[in-house]
N, CA, C and O atoms as a Maestro MAE file, in Angstrom:
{
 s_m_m2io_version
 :::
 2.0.0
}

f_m_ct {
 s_m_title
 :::
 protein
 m_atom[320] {
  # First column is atom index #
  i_m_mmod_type
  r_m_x_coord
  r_m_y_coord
  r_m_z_coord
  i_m_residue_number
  s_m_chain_name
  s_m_pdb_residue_name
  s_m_pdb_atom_name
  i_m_atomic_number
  :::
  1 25 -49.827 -55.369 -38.963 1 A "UNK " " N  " 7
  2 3 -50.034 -55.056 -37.576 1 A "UNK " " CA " 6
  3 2 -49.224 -53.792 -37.255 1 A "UNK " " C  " 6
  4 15 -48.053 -53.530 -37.529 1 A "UNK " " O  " 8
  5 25 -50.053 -53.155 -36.674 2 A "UNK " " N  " 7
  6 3 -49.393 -51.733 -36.422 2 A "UNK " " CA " 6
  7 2 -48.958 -51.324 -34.776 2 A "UNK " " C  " 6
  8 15 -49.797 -50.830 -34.022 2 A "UNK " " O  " 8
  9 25 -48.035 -51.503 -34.491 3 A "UNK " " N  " 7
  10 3 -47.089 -51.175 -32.909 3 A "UNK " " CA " 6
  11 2 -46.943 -49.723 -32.705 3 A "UNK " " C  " 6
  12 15 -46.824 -48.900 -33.613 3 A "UNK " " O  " 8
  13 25 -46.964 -49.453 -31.339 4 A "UNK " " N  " 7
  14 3 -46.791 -48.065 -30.507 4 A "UNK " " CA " 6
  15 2 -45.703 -47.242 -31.577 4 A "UNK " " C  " 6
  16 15 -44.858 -47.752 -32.314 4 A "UNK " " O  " 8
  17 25 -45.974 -46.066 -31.422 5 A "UNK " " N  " 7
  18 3 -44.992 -45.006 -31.924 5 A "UNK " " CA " 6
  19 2 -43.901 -44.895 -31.651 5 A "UNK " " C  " 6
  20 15 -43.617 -44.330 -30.594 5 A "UNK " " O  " 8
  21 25 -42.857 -45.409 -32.529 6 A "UNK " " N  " 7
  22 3 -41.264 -45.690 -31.851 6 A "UNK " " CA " 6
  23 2 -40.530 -44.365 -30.787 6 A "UNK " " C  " 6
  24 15 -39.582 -44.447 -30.006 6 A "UNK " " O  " 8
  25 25 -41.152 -43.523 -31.041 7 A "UNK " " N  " 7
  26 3 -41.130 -42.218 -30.527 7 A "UNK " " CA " 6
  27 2 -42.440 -41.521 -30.151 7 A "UNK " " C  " 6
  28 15 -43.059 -40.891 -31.009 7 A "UNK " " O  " 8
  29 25 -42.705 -41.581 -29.390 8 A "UNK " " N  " 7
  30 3 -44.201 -40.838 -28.801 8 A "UNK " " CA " 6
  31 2 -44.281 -39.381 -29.101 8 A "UNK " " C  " 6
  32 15 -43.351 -38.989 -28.396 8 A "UNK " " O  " 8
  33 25 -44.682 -38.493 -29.575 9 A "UNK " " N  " 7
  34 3 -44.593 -37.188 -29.147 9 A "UNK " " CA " 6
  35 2 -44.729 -36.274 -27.828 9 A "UNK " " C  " 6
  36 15 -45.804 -36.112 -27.250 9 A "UNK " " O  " 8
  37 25 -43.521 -35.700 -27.425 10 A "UNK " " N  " 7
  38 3 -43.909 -34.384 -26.395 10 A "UNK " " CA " 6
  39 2 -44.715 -33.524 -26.279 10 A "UNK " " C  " 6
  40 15 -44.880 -33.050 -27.403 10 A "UNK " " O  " 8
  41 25 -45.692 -32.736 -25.148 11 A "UNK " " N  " 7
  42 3 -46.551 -32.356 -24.997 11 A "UNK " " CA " 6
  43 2 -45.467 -30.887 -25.033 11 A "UNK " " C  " 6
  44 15 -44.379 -30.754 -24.473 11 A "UNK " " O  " 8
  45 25 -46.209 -29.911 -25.886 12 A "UNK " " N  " 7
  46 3 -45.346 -28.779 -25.191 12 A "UNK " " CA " 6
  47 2 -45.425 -28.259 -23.901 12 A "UNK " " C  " 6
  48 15 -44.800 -27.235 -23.624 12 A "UNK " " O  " 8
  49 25 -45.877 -28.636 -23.359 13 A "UNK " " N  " 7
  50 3 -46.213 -28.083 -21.919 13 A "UNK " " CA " 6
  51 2 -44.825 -28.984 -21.230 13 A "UNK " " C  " 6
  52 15 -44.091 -28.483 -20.378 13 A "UNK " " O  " 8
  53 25 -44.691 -30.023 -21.638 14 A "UNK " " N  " 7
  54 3 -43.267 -31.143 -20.993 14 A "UNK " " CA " 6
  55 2 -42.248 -30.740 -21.655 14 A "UNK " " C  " 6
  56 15 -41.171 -30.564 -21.085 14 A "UNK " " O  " 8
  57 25 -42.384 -30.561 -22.744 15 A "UNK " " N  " 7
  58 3 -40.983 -29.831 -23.388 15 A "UNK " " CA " 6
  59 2 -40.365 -28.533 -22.859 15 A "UNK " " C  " 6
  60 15 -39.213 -28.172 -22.619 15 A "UNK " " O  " 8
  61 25 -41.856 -27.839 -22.750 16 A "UNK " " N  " 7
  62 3 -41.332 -26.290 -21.765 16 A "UNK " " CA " 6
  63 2 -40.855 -27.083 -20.269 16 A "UNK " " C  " 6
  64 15 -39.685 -26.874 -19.948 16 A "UNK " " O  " 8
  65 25 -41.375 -27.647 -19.681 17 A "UNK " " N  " 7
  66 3 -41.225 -27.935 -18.522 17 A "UNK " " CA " 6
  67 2 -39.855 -28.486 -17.745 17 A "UNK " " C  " 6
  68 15 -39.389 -28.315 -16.618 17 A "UNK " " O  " 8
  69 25 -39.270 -29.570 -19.454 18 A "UNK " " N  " 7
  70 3 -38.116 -29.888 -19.123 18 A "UNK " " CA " 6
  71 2 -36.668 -28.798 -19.485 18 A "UNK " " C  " 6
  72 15 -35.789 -28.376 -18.734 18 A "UNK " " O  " 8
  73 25 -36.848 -28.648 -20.604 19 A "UNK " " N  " 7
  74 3 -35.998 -26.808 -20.628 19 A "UNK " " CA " 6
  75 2 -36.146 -25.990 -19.540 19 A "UNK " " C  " 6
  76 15 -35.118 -25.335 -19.366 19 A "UNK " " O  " 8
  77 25 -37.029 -25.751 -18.712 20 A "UNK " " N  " 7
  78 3 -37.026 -24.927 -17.672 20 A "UNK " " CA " 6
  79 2 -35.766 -25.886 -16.924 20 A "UNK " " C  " 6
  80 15 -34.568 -25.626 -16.814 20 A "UNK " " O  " 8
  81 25 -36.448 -26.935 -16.525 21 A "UNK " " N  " 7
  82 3 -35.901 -27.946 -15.210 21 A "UNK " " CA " 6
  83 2 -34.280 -27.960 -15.549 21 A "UNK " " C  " 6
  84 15 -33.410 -27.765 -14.700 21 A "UNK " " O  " 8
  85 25 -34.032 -28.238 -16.993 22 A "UNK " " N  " 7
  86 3 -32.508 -28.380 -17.349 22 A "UNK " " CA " 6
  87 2 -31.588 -26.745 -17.454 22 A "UNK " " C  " 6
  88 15 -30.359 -26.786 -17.393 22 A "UNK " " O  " 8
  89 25 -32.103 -25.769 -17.566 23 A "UNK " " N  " 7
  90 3 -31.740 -25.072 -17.356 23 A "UNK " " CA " 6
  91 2 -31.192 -24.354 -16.121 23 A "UNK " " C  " 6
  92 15 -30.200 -23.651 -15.932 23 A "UNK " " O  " 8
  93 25 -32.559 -24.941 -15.069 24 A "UNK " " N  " 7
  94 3 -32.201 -24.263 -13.929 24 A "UNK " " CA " 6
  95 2 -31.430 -25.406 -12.918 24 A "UNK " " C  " 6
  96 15 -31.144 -25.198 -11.738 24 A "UNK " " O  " 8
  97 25 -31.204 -26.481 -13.567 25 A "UNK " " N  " 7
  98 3 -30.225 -27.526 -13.321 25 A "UNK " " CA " 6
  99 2 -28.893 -26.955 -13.298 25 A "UNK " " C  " 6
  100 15 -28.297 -26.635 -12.269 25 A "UNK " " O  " 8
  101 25 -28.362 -26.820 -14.729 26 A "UNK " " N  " 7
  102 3 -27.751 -26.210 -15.141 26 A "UNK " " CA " 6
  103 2 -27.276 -24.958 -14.282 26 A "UNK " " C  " 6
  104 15 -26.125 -25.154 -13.890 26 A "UNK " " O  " 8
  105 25 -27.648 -24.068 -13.976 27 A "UNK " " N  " 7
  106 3 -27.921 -22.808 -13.221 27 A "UNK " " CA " 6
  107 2 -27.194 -23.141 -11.785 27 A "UNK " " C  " 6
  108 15 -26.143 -22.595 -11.450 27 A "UNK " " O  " 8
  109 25 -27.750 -23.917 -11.140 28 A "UNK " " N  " 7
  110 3 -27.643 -24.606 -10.193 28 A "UNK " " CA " 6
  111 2 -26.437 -25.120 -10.195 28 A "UNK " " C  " 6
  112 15 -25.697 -24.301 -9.651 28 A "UNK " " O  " 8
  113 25 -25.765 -26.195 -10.573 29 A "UNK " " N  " 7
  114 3 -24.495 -26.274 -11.050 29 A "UNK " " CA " 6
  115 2 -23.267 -25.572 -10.858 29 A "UNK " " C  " 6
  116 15 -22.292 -25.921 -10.192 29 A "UNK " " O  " 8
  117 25 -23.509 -24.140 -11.790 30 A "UNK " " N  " 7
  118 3 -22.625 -23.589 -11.715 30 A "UNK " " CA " 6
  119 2 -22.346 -22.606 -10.729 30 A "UNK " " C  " 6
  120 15 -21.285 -22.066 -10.417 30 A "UNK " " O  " 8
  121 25 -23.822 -22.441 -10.179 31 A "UNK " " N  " 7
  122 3 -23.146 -21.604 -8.830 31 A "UNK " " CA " 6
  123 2 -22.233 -22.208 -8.003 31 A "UNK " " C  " 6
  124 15 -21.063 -21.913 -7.758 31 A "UNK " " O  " 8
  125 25 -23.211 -23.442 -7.455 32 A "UNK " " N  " 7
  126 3 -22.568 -24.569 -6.644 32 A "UNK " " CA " 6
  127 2 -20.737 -24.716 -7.306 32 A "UNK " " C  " 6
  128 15 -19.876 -24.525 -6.448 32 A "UNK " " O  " 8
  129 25 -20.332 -24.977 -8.486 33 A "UNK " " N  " 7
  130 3 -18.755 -24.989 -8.782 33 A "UNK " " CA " 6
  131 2 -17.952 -23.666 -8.649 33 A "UNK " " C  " 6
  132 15 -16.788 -23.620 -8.252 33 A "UNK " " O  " 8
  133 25 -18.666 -22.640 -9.009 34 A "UNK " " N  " 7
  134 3 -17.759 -21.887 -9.227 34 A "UNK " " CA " 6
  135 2 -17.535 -20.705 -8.655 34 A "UNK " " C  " 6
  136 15 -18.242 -19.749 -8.976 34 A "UNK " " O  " 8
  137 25 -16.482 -20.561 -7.683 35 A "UNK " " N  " 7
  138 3 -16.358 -19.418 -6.246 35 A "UNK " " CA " 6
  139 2 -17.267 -18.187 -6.579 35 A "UNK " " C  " 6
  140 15 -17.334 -17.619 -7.669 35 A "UNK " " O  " 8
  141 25 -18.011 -17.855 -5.343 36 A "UNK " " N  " 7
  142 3 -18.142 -16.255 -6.152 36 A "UNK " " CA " 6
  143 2 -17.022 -15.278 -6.603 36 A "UNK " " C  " 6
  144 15 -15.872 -15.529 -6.243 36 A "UNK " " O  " 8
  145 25 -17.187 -14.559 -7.104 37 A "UNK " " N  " 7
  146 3 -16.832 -13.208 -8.072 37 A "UNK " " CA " 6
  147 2 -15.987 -14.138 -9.216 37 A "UNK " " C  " 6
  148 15 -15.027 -13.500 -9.647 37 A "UNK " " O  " 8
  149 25 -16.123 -15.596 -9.855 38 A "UNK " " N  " 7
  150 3 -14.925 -16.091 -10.411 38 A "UNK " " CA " 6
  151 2 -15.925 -15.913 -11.999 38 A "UNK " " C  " 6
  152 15 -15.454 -15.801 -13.131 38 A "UNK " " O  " 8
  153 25 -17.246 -15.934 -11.647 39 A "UNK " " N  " 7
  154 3 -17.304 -16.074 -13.781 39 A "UNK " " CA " 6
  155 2 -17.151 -14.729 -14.332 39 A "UNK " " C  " 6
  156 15 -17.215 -13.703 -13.656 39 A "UNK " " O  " 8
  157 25 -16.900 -14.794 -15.871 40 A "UNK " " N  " 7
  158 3 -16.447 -14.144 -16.181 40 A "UNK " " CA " 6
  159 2 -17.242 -12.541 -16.395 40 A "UNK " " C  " 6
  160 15 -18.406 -12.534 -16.798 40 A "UNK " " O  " 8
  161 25 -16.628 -11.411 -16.138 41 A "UNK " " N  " 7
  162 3 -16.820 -9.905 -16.022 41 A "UNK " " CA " 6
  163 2 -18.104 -10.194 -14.814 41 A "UNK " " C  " 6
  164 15 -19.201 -9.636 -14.796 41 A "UNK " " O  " 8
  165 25 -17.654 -11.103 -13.965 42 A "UNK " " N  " 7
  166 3 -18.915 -10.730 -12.828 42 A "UNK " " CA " 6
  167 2 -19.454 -9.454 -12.767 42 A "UNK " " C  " 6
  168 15 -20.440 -8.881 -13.231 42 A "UNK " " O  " 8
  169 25 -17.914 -9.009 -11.607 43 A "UNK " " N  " 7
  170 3 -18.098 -7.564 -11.044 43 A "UNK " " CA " 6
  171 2 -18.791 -6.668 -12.199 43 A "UNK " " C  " 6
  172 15 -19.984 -6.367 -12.165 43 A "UNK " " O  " 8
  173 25 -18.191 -6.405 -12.890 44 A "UNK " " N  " 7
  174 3 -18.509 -5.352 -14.017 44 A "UNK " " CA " 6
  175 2 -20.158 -5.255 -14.191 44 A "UNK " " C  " 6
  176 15 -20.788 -4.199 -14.253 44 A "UNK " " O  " 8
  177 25 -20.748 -6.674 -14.259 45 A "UNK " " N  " 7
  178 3 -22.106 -6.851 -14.779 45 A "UNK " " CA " 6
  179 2 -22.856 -6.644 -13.539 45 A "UNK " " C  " 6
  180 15 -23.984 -6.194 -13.739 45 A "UNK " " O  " 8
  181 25 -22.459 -6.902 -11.971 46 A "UNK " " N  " 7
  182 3 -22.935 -6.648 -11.073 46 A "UNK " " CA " 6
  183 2 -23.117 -5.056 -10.607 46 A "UNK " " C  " 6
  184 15 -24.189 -4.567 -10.250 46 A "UNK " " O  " 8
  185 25 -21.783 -4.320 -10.689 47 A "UNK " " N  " 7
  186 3 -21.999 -3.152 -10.754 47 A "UNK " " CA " 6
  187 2 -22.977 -2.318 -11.530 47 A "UNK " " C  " 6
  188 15 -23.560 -1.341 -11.060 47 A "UNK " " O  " 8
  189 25 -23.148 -2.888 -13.060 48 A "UNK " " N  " 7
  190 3 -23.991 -1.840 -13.938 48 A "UNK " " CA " 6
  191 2 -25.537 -2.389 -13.537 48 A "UNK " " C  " 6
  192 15 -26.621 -1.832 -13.708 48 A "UNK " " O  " 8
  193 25 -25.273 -3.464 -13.043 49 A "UNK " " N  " 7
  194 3 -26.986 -3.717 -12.723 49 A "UNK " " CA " 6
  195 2 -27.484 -3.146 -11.402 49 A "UNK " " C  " 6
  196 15 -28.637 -2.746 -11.241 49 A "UNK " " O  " 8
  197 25 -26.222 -3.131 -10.158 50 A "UNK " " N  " 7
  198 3 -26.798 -2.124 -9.792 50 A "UNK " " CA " 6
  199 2 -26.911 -0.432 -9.534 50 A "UNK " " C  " 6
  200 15 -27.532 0.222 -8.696 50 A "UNK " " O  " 8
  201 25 -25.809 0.039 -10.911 51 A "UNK " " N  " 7
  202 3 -26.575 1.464 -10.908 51 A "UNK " " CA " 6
  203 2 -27.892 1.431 -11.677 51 A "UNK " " C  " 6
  204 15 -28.902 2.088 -11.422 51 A "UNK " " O  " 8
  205 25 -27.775 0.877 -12.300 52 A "UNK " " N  " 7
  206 3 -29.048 0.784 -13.349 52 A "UNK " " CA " 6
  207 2 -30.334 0.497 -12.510 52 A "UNK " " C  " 6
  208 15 -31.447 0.894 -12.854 52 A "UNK " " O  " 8
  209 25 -29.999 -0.476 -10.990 53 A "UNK " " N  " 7
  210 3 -31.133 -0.195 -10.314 53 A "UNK " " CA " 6
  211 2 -31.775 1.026 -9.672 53 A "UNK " " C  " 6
  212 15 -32.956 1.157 -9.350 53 A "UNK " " O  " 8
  213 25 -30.995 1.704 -9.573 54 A "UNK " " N  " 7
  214 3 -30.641 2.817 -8.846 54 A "UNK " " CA " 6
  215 2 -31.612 3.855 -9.256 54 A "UNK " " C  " 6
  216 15 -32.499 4.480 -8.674 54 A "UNK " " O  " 8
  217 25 -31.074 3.820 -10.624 55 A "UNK " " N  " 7
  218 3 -31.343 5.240 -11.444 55 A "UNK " " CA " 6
  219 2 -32.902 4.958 -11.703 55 A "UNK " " C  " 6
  220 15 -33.419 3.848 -11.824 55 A "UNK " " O  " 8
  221 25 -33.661 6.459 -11.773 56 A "UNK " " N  " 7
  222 3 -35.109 6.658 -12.197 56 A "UNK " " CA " 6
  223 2 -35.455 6.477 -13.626 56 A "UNK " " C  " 6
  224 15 -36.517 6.144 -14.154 56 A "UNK " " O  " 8
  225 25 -33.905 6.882 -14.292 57 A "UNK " " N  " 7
  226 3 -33.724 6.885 -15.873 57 A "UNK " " CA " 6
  227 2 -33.042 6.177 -16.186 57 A "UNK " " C  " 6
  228 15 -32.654 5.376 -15.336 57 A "UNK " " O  " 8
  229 25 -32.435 6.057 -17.781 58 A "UNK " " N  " 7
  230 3 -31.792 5.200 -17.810 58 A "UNK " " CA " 6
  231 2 -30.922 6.325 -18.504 58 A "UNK " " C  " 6
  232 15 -31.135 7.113 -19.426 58 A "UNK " " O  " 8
  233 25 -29.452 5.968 -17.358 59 A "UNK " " N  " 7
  234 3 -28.356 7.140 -18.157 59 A "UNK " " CA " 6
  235 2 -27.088 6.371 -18.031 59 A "UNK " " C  " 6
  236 15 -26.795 5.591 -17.125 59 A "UNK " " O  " 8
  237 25 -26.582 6.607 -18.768 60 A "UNK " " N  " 7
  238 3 -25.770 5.433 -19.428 60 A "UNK " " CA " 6
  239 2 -23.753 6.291 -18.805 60 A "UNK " " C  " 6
  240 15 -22.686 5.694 -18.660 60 A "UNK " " O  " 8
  241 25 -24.143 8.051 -18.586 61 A "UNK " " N  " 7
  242 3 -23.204 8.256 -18.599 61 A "UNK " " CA " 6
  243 2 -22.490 7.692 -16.993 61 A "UNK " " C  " 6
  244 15 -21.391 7.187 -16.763 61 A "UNK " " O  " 8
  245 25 -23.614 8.025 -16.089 62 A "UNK " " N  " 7
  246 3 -23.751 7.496 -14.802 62 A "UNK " " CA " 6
  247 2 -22.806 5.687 -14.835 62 A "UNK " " C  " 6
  248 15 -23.464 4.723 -14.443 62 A "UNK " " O  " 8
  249 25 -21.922 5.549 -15.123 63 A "UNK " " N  " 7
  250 3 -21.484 4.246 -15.103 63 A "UNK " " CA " 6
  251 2 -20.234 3.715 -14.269 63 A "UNK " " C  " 6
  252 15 -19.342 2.925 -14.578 63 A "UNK " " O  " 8
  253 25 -20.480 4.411 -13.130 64 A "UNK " " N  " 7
  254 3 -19.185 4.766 -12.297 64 A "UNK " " CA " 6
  255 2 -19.647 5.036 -10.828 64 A "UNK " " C  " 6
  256 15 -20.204 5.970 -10.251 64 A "UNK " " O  " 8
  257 25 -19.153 3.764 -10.468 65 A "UNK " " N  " 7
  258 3 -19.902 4.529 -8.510 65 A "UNK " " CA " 6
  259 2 -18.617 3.845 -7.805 65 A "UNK " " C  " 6
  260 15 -18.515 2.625 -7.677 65 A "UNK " " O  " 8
  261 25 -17.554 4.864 -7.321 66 A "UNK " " N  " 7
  262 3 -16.355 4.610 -6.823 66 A "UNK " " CA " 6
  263 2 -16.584 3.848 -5.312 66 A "UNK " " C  " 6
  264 15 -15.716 3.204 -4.723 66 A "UNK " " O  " 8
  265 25 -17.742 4.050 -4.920 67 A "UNK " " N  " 7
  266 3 -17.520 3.439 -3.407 67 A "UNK " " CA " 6
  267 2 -18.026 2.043 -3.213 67 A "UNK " " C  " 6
  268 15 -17.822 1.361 -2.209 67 A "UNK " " O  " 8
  269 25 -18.926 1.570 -4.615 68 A "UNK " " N  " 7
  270 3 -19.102 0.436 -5.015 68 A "UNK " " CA " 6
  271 2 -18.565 -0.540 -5.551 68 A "UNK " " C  " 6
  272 15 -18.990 -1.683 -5.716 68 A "UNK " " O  " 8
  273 25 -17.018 0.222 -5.996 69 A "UNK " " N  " 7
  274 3 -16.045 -1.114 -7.022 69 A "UNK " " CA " 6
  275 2 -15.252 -1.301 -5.920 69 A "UNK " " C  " 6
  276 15 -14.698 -2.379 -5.707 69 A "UNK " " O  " 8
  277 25 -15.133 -0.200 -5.089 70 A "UNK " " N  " 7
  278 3 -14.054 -0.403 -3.452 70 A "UNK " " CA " 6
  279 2 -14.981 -1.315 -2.211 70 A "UNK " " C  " 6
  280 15 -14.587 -1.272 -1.045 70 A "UNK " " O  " 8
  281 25 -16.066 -2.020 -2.538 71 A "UNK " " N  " 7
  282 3 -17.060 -2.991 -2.315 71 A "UNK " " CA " 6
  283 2 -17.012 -4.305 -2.632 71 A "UNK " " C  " 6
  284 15 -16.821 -5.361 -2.029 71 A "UNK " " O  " 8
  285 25 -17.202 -4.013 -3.563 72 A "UNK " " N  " 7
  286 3 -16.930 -5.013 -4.619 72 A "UNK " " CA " 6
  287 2 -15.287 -5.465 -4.679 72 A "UNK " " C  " 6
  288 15 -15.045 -6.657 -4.863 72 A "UNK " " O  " 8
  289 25 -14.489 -4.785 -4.567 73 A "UNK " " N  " 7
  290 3 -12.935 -5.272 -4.651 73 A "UNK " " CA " 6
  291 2 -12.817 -5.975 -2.780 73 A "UNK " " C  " 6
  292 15 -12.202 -6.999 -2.483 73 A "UNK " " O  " 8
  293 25 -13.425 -5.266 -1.994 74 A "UNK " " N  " 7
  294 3 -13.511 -6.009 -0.518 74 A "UNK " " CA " 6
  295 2 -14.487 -7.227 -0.431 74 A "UNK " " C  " 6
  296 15 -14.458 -7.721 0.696 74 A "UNK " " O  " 8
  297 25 -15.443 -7.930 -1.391 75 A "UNK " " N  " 7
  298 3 -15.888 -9.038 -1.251 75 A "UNK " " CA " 6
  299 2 -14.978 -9.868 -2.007 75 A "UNK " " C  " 6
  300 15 -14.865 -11.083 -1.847 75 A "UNK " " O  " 8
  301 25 -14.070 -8.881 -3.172 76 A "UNK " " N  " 7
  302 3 -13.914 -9.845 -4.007 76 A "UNK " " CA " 6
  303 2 -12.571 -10.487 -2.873 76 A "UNK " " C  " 6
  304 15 -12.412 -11.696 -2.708 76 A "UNK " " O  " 8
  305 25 -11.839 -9.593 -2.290 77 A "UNK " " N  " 7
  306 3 -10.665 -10.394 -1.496 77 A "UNK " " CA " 6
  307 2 -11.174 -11.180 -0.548 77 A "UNK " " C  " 6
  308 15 -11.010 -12.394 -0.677 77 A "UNK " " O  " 8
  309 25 -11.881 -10.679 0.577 78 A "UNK " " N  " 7
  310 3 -12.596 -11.746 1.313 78 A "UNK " " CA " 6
  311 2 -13.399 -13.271 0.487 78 A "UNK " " C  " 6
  312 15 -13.480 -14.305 1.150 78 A "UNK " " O  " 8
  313 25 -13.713 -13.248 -0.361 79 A "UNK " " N  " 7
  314 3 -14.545 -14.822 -0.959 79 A "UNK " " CA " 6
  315 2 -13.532 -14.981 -2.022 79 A "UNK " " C  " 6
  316 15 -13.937 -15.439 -3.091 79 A "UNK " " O  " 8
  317 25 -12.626 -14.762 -1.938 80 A "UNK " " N  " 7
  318 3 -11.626 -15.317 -3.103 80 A "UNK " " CA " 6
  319 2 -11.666 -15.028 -4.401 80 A "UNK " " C  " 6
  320 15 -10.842 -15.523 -5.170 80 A "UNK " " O  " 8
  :::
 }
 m_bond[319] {
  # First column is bond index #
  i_m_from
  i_m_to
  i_m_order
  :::
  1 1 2 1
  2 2 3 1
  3 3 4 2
  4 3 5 1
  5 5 6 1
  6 6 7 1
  7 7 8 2
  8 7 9 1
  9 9 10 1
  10 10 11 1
  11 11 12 2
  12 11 13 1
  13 13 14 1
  14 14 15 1
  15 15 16 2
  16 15 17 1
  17 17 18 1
  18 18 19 1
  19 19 20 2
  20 19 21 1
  21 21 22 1
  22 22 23 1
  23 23 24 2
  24 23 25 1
  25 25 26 1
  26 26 27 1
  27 27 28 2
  28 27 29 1
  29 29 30 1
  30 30 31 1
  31 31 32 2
  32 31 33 1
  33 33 34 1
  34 34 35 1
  35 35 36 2
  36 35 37 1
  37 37 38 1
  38 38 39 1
  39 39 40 2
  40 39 41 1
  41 41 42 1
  42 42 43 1
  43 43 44 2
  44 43 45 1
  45 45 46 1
  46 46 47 1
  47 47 48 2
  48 47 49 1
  49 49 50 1
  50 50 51 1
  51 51 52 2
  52 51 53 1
  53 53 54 1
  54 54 55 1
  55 55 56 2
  56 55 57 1
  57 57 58 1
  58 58 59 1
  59 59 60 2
  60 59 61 1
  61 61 62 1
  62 62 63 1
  63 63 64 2
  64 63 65 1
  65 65 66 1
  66 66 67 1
  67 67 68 2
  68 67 69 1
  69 69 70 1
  70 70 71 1
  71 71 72 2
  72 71 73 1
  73 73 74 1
  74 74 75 1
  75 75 76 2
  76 75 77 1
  77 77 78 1
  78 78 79 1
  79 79 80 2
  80 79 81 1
  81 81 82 1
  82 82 83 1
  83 83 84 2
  84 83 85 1
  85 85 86 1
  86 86 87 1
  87 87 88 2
  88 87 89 1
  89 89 90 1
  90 90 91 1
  91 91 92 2
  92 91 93 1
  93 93 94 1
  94 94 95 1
  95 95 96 2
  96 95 97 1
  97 97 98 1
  98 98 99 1
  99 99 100 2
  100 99 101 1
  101 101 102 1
  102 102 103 1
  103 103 104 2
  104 103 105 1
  105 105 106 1
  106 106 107 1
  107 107 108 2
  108 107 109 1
  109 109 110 1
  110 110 111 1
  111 111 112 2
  112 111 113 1
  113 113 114 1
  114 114 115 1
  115 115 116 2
  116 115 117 1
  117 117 118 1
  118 118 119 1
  119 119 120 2
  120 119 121 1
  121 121 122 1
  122 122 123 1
  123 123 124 2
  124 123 125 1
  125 125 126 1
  126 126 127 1
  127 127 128 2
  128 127 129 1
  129 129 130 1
  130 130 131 1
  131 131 132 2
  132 131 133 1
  133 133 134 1
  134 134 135 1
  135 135 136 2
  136 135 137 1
  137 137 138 1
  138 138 139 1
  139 139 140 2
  140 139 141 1
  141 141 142 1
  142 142 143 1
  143 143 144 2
  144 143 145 1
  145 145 146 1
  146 146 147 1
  147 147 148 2
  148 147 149 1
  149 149 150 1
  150 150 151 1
  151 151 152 2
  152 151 153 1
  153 153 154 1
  154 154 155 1
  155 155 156 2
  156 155 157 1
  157 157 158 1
  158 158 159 1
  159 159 160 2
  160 159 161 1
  161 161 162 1
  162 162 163 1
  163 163 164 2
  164 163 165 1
  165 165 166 1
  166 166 167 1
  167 167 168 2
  168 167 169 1
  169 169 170 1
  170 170 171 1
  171 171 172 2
  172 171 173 1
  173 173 174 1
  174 174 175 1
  175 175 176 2
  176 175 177 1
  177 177 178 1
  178 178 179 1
  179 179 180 2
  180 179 181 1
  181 181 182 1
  182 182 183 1
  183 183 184 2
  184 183 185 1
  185 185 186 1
  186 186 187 1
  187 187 188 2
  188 187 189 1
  189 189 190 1
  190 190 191 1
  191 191 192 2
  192 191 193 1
  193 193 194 1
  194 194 195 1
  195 195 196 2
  196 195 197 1
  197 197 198 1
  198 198 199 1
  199 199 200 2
  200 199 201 1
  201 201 202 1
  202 202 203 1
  203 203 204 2
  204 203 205 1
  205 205 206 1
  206 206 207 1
  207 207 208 2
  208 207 209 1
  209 209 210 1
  210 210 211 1
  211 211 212 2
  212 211 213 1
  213 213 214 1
  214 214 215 1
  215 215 216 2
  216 215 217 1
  217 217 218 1
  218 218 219 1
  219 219 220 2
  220 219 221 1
  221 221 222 1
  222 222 223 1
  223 223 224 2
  224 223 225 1
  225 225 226 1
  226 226 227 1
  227 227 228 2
  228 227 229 1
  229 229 230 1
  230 230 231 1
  231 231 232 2
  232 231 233 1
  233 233 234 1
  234 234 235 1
  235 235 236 2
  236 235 237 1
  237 237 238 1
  238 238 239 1
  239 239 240 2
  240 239 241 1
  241 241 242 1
  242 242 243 1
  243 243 244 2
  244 243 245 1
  245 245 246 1
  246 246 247 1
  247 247 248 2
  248 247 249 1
  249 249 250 1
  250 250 251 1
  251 251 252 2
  252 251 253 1
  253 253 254 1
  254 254 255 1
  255 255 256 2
  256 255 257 1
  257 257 258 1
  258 258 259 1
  259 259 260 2
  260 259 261 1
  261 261 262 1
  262 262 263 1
  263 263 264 2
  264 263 265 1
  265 265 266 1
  266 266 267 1
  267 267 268 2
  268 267 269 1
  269 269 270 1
  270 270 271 1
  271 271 272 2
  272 271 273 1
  273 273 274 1
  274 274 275 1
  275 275 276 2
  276 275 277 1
  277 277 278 1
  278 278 279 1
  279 279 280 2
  280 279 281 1
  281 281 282 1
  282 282 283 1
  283 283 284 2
  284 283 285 1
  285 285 286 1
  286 286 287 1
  287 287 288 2
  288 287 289 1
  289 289 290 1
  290 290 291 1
  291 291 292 2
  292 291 293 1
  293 293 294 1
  294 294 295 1
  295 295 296 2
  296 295 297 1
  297 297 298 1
  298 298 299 1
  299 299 300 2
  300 299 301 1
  301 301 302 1
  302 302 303 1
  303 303 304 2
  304 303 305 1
  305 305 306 1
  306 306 307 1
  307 307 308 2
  308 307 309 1
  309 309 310 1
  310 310 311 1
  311 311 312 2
  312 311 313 1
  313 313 314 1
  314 314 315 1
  315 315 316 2
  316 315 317 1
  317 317 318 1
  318 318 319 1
  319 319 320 2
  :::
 }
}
């Protein structure tokens, strides 16, 4: 006599579905714990993403916008 599959197989469509869900669980999470500007090289990664929005090109020497880290250093004291 032959019984149900001790393990059923996942549909990939549920497997993608639950990796999404746990991820953005996950995601979720850590905003919710952890103050802004506190993970690690925030600022730094926030800044280059947004000169990098900025720019038409991509120029790498451009990596420096002084009135933006004096921004960034005034959110970072105000939100802790």
């Amino acid at each position: 006599m032959t019984g149900p599959p001790a393990h059923p197989a996942i549909s990939p469509g549920r497997l993608f579905a639950l990796v999404v869900a746990v991820f953005l669980l996950r995601g979720a999470f850590s905003i919710a714990i952890v103050p802004p500007w506190q993970h690690p090289d925030e600022p730094q990664h926030f800044e280059l993403a947004h000169i990098f929005g900025r720019q038409t090109r991509l120029d790498l020497d451009e990596r420096r916008d002084p009135v933006l880290e004096w921004q960034i250093l005034e959110s970072m004291k105000t939100h802790g």
